[in-house]
MMTF fields as JSON, N, C-alpha, C and O atoms, coordinates in Angstrom:
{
  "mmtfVersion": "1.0.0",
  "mmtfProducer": "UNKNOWN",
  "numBonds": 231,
  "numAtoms": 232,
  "numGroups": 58,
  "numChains": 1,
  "numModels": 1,
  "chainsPerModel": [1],
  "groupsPerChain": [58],
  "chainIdList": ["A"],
  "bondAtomList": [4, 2, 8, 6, 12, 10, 16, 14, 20, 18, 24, 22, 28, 26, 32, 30, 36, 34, 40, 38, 44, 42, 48, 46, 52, 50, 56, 54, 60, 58, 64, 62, 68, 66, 72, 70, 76, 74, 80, 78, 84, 82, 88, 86, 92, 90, 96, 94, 100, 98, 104, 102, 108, 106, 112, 110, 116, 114, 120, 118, 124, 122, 128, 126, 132, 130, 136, 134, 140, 138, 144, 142, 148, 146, 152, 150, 156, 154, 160, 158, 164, 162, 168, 166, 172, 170, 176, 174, 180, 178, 184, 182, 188, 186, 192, 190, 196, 194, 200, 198, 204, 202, 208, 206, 212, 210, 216, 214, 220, 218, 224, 222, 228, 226],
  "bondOrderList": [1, 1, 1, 1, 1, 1, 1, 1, 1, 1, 1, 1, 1, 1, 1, 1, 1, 1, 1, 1, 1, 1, 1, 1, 1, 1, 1, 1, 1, 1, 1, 1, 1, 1, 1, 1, 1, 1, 1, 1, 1, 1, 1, 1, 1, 1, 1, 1, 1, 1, 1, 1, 1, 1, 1, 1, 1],
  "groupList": [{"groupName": "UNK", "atomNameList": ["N", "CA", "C", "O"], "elementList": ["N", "C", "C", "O"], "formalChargeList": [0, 0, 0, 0], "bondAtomList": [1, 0, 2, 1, 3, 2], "bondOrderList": [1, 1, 2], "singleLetterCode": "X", "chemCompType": "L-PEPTIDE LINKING"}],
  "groupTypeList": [0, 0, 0, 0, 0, 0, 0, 0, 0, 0, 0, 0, 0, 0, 0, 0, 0, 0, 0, 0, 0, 0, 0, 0, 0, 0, 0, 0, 0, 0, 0, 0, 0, 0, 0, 0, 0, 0, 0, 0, 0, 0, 0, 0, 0, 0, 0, 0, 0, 0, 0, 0, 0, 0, 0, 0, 0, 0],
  "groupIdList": [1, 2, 3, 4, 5, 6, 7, 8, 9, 10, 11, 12, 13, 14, 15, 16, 17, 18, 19, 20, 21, 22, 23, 24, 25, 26, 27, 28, 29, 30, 31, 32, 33, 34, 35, 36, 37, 38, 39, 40, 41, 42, 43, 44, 45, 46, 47, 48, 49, 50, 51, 52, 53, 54, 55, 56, 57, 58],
  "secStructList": [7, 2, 2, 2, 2, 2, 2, 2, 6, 7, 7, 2, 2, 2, 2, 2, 2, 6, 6, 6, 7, 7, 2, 2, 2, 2, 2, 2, 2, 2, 2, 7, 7, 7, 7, 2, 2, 2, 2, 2, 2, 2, 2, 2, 2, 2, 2, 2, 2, 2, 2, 2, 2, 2, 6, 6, 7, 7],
  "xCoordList": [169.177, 168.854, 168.354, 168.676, 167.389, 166.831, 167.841, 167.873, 168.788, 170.059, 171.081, 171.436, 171.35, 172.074, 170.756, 171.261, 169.891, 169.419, 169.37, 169.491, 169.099, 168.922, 170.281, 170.441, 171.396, 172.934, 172.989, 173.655, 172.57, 171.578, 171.7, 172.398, 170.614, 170.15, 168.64, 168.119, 167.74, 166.409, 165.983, 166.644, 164.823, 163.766, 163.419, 163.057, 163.453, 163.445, 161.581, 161.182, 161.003, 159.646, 159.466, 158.875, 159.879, 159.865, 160.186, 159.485, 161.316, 162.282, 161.518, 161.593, 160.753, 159.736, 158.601, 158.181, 158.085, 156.913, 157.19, 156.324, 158.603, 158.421, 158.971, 159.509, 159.155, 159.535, 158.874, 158.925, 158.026, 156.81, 156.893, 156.143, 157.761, 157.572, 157.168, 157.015, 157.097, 156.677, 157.553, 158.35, 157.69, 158.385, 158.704, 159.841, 157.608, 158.093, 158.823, 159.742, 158.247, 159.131, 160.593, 161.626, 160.486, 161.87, 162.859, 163.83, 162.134, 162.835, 163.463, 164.608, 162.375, 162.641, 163.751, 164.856, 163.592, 164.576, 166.305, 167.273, 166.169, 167.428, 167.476, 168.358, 166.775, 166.943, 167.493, 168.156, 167.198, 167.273, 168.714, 169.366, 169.643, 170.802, 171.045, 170.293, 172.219, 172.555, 172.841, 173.642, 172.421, 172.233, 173.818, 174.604, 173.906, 175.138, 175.838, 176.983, 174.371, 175.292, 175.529, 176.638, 174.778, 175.313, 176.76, 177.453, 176.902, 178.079, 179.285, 180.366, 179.079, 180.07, 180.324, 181.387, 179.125, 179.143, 180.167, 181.322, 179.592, 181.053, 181.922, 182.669, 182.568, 183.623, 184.945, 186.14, 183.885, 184.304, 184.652, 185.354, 183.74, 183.83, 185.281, 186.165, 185.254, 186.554, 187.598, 188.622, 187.588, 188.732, 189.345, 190.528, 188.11, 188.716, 188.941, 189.63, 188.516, 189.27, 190.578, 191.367, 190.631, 192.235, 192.882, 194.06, 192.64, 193.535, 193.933, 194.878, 192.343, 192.9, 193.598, 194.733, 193.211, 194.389, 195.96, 196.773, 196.247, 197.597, 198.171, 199.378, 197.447, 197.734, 197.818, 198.149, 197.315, 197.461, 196.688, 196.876, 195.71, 193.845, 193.67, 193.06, 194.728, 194.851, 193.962, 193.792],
  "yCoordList": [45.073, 43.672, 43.121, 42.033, 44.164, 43.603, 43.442, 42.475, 44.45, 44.261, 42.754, 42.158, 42.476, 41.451, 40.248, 39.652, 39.965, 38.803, 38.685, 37.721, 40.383, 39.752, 39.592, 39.192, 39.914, 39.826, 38.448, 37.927, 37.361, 36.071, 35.235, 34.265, 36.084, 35.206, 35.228, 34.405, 35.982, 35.847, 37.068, 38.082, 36.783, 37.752, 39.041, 38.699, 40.761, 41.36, 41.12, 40.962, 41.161, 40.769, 39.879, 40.444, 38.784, 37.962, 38.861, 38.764, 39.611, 39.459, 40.954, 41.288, 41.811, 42.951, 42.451, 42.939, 41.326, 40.66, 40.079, 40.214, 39.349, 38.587, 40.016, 39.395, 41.015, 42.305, 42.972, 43.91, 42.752, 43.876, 45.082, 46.009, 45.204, 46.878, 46.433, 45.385, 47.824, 47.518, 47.831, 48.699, 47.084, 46.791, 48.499, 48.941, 49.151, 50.645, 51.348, 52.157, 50.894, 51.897, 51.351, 52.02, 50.196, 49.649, 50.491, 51.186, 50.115, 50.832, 52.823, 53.263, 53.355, 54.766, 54.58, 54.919, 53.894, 54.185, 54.087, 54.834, 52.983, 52.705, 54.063, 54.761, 54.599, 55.586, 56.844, 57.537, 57.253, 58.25, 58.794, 57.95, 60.018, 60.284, 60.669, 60.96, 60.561, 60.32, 61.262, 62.002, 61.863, 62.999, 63.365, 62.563, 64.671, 65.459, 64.521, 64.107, 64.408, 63.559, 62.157, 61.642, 61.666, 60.489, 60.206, 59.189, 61.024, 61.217, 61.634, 61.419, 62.203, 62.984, 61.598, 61.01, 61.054, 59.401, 58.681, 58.364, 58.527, 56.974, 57.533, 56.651, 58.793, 59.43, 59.406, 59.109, 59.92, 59.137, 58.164, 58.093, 57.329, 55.438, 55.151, 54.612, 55.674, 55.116, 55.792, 55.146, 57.215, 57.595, 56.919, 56.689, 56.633, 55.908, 54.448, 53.859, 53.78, 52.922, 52.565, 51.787, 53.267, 53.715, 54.148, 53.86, 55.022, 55.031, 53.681, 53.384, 53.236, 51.807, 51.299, 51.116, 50.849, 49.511, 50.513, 49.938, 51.611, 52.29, 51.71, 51.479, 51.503, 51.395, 50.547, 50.499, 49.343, 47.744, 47.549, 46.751, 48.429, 48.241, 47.846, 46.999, 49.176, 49.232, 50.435, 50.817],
  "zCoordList": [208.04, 208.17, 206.835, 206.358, 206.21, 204.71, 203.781, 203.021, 203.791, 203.033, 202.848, 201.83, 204.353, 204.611, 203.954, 203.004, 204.099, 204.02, 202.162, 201.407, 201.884, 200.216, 199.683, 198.53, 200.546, 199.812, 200.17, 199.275, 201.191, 201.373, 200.038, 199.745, 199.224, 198.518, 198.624, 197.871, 199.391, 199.969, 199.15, 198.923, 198.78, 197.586, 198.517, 199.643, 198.25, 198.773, 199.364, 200.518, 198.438, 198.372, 199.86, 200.781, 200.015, 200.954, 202.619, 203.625, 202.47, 203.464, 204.025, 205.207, 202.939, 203.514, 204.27, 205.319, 203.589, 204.484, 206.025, 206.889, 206.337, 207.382, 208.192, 209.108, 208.433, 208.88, 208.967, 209.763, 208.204, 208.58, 207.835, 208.138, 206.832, 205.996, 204.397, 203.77, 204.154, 202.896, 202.149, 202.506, 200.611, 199.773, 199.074, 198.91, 198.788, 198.274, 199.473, 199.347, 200.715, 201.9, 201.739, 201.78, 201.576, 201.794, 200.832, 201.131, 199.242, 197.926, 198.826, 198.925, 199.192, 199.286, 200.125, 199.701, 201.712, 202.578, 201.515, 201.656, 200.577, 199.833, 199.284, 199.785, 198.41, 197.718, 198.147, 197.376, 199.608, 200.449, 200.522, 201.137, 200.103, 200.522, 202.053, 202.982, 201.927, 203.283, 204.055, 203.485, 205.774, 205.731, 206.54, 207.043, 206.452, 206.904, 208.334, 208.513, 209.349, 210.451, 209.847, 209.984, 209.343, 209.606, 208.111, 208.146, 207.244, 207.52, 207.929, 207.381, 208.853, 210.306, 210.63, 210.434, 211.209, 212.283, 211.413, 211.699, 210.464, 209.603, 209.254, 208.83, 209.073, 209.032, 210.39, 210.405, 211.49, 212.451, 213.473, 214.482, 212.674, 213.005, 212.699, 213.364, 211.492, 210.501, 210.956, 211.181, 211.194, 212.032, 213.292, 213.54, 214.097, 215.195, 214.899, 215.731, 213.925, 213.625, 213.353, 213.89, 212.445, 212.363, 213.06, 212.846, 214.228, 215.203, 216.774, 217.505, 216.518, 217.129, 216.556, 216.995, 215.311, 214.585, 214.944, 215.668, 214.559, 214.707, 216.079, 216.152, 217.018, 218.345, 219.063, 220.247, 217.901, 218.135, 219.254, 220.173, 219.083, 219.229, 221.068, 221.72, 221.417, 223.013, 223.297, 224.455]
}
């Protein structure tokens, strides 16, 4: 959500306050690599994406 609002245009500074986190938590969560499942998960988002669109998303 913090992402979308500062791609916005909205000051990260700002957009940590009305949310309630803090501005270094925010920084770390960005910083954080990404772990084994959750790239399994978008690996297979995207797989099944692609097999809908193949299938003219029946």
């Amino acid at each position: 959500m913090i992402d979308s609002l500062v791609d916005a245009g909205h000051p990260v500074k700002v957009c940590c306050r009305l949310l309630g986190v803090s501005s270094p938590g925010y920084y770390q969560y960005k910083a954080r690599t990404m772990s084994p499942t959750k790239m399994r998960r978008q690996w297979l988002t995207g797989l099944i994406r692609e097999v809908r669109d193949a299938s003219r998303q029946t």
